[in-house]
N, C-alpha and C positions, 0 to 999 in steps of 0.2 A: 504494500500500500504506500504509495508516494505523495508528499505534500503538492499542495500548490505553487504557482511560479514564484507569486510576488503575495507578499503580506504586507496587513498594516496596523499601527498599534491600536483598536479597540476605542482605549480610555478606559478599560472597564476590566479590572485586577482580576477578577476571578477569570473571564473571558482570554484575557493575553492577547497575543494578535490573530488576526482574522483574516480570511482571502481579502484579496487588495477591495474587489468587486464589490465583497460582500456588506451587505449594510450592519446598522446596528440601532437596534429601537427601541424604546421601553413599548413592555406590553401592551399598556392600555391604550396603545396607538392601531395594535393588531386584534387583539379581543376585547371583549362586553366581560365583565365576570360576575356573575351573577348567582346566588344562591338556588337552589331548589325549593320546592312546594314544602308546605307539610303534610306531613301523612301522620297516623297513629296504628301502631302497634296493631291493633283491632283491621288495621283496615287489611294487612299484608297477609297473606297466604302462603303455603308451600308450592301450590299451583296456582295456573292462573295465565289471565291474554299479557299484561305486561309486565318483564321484570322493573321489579321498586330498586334503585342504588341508594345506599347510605354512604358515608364517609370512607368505606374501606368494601366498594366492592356490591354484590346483588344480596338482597337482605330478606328476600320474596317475588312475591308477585301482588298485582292488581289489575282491577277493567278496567282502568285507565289510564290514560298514557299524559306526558307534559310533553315530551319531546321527540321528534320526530329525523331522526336521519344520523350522521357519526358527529358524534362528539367529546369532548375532553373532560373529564370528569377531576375534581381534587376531593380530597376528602378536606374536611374543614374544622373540623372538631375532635378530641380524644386525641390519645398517644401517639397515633399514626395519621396526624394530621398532614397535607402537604403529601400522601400518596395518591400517583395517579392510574387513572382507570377508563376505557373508554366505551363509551356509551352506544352501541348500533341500533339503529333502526327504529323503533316506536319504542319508548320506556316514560318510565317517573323516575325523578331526581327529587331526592328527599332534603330536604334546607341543611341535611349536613353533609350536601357534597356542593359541590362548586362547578358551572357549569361555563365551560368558554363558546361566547359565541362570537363566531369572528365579525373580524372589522372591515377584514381585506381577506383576500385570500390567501390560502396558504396549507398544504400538506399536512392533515392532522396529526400522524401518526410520529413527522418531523418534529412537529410544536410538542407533542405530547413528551415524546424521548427524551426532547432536550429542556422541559418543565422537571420531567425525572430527573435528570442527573445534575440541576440544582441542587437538589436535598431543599423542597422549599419545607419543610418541617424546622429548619432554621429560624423562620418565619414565624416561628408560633409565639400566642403573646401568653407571657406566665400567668397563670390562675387556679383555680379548684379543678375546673375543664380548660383545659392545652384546645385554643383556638386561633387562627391561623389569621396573619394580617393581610385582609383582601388587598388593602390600601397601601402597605408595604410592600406588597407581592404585583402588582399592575403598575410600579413605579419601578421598578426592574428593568435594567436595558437586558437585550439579548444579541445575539449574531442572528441574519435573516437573510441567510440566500435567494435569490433569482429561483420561481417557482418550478422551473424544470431541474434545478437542482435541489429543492426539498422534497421534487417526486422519487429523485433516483435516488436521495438517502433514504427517504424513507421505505423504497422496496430494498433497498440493503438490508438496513436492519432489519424488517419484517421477514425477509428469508435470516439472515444471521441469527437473531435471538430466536429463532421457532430452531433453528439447530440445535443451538445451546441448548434450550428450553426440552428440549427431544431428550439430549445426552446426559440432562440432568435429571431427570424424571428415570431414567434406564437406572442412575445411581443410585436413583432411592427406591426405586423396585427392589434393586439389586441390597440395601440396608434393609427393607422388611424380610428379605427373603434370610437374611443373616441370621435377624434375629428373632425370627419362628424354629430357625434351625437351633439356635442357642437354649430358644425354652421347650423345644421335644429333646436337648439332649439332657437339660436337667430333670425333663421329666423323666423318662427313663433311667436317668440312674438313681434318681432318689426312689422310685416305687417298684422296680423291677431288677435294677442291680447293673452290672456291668457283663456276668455271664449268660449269654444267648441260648446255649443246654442248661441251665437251674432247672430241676425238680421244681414244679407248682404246686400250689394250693389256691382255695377259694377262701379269700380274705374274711369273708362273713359280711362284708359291705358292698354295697352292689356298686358303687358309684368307685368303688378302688380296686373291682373284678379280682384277681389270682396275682399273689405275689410268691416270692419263691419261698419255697416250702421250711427254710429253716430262719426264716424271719420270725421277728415277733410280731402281732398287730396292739396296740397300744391306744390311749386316747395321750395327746397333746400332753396333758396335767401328770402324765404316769412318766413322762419323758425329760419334762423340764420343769423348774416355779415358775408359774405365771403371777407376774405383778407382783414381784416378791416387797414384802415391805422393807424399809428402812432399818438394817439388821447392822448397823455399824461394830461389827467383831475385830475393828481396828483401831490404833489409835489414830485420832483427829482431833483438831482445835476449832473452834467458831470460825477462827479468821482463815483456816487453811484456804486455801486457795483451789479448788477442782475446773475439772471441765464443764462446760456447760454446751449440749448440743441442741439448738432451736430448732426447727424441720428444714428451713434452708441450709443449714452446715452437713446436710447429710443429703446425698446426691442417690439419683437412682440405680446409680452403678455398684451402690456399695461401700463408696469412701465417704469418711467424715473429716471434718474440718476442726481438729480443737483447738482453735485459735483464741477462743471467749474462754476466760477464766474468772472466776468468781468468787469471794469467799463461802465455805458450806452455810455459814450465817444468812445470807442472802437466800438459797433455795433451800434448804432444810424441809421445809413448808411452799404449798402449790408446786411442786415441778415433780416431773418421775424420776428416779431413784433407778440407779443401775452400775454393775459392777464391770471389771475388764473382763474381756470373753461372753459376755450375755449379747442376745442376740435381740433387736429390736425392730420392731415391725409399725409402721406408720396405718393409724387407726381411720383415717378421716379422709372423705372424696376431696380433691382427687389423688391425695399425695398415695394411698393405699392402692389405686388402680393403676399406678404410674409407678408402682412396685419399690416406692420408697423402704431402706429397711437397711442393716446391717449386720455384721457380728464384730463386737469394737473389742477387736484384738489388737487394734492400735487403739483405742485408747490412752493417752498418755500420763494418766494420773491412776490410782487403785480403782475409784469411784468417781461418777458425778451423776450431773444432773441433766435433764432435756425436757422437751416442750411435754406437755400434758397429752397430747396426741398420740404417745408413742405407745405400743404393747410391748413390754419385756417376757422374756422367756428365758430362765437361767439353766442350762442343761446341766442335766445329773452326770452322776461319774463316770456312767456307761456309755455317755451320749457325746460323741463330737461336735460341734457348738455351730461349725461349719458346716453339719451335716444338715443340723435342727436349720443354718440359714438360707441352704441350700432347699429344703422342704418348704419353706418360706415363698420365696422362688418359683416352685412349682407354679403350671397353670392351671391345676385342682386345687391347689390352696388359695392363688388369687382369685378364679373364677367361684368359687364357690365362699370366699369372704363378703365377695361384692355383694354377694343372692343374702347375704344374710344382712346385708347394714342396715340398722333401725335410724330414725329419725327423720328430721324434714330434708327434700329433694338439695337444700343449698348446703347440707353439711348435713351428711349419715355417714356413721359411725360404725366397724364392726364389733360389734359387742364380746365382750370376755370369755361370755358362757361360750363360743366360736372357737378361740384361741384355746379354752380349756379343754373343748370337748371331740374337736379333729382326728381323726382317727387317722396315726401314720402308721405304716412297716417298716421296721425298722433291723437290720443285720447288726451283727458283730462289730464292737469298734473296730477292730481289724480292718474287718472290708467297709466300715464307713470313710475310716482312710483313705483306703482307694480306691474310693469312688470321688470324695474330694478331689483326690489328685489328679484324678480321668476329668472331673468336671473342670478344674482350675487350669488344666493344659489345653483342654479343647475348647473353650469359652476362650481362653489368651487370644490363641489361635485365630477364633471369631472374631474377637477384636483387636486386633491388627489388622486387621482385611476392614472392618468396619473404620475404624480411624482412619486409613488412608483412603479411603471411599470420600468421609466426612472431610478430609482437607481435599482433596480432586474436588468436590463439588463447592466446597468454598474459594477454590481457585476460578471454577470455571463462572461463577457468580459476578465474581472480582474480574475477569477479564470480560464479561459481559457490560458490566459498568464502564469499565474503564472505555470497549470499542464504540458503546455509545457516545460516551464524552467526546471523544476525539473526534468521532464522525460528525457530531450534530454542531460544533465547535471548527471545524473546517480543520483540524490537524491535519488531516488527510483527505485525499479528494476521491470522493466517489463520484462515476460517470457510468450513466445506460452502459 
């Protein structure tokens, strides 16, 4: 891709210089910006003749439409204010998107691109609700090529980003596919073992069918304390100092963060109670479905403390701790947590009697060992292939932006 012959300087820092040709205009010389209608809640559907836009995107449908033909959408309100979206054919535009209607003519999908790689969420004016300055934002110079040249960028990009868009989409096919494979493999070795010839039996539970025959079958509470109380069999001071884990220091992968220390005076009282090696399991939608949990074998201190949210499980002497978190893990322990949470839709909770009552299979420390070690070598395995999935597709995001800039900015010259 080769620049143009001759540039010239802009005036306009973030801009730089610009084909010699090319002009440079504030917005509100090229578009109207205008809010959307209101609508309510009540009015939008899941179906229906026209899609409704909000601020981030299609939000329903209605029988009614405000706008009729392609247009350039902002969103204008909330955290991701200043993203764009664009609007085809007959729709409603809801008063929290932003709606450009031109002044002059000009290549929508051009305008749109290079609206994007603003970052106009810059733009946003601080408050309770992050809302976006129309009157900031329409006072804006831009670069504005000669309309046969906003045509041939804008089918540039429109073939370039649907590639990207393509090969990043295959990426993250290719991450669910990972990590389906990650939880049939801890399925199978927490409820069935790592030997494929075991001798079977019929569990006595229908929902956990035949496990191998020299297993034990157990309820949860036979296996581990659940919610053990406060049993300080150590010495400790008021002011000692412990960890403190809140539900954000503990990540869905399993690592925790004990960077918050506290003295035990401070949580003694309202926080849960947990020792090194117990295993913890997040009680409440959504961190629970999102398989928040641990077994804080890095813990850094004997004991501390964490959010009220959390279920402890302290495994007995027979029981690997790793094994008990690895059963955690399972998609019969999560899927069948979920079927049990009690309370209201915005935060249900899995209730105790759940945690107590779970019926696992459980083998030999011995071979809980090594089924740990089969699970912690081929989960690695998985993720290594998933992290360098996850940075390729942050790469290709990042150079997605970046070919945007450059093109819609005249870096480089695209031609029919």
């Amino acid at each position: 891709m080769k620049p143009y012959e001759k540039y010239k300087d802009s005036g306009v820092e973030w801009i730089g210089k610009v084909p010699e040709h090319w002009e440079v205009k504030r917005l509100k010389w090229i578009g109207f910006f205008r809010s959307g209608e209101g609508i309510t809640s009540e009015m939008i559907f899941p179906e229906g003749d026209f899609p409704v836009f909000g601020g981030n995107g299609i939000r329903g449908f209605y029988n009614k439409f405000t706008h009729d033909g392609t247009f350039i959408l902002i969103g204008r309100q909330g955290a991701l204010c200043g993203n764009i979206q664009y609007g085809k054919g007959k729709f409603w535009a809801s008063e929290h998107a932003i709606v450009v209607h031109p002044l002059v003519e000009y290549a929508v999908i051009f305008l749109g691109e290079l609206l994007r790689s603003m970052n106009l969420n810059q733009y946003s004016v601080a408050a309770a609700q992050p809302g976006l300055s129309v009157e900031m934002i329409k006072n804006l110079k831009i670069p504005f090529p000669p309309l046969p040249e906003q045509t041939a960028i804008a089918r540039y990009l429109d073939q370039k980003t649907s590639e990207i868009d393509q090969l990043i989409a295959q990426k993250e096919r290719l991450l669910a596919l990972w990590e389906e494979e990650k939880t049939a493999l801890i399925n199978q070795a927490v409820t069935r073992g790592l030997d494929a010839g075991a001798k079977m039996k019929d569990s006595g539970v229908a929902w956990l069918g035949e496990v191998p025959e020299h297993w034990e079958v157990k309820r949860l509470k036979y296996v581990g304390e659940i919610n053990p109380t406060k049993d300080f069999d150590f010495e400790y001071d008021t002011e000692t100092l412990c960890t403190f884990l809140p539900m954000e220091k503990v990540s869905e992968e399993g690592e925790i963060d004990c960077s918050i220390k506290k003295p035990v005076s401070e949580l003694v009282s309202g926080f849960t109670f947990f020792k090194k090696n117990d295993v913890i399991v997040a009680k409440i939608t959504p961190c629970f479905e999102n398989g928040k949990g641990a077994i804080l074998e890095k813990l850094d201190t004997d004991f501390g403390f964490g959010s009220t949210e959390f279920h402890v499980i302290r495994p007995k002497n027979d029981v690997l701790g790793k094994f008990l978190y690895f059963l955690t893990k399972s998609e019969i322990f999560m899927n069948m947590g979920e079927a049990m949470m009690i309370g209201s839709a915005g935060q249900k909770r899995v209730p105790t009697d759940f945690i107590r009552n779970f019926t696992v299979s459980l083998p030999k420390l011995l071979e809980q060992t090594a089924i740990v070690r089969h699970i912690e070598t081929q989960t690695a395995r998985i993720q290594t292939q998933m992290n360098q999935t996850r940075k390729l597709i942050e790469l290709l995001r990042e150079y997605r932006a970046t070919l945007i800039s450059e093109v819609v900015t005249g870096k480089v010259k695209i031609t029919e």
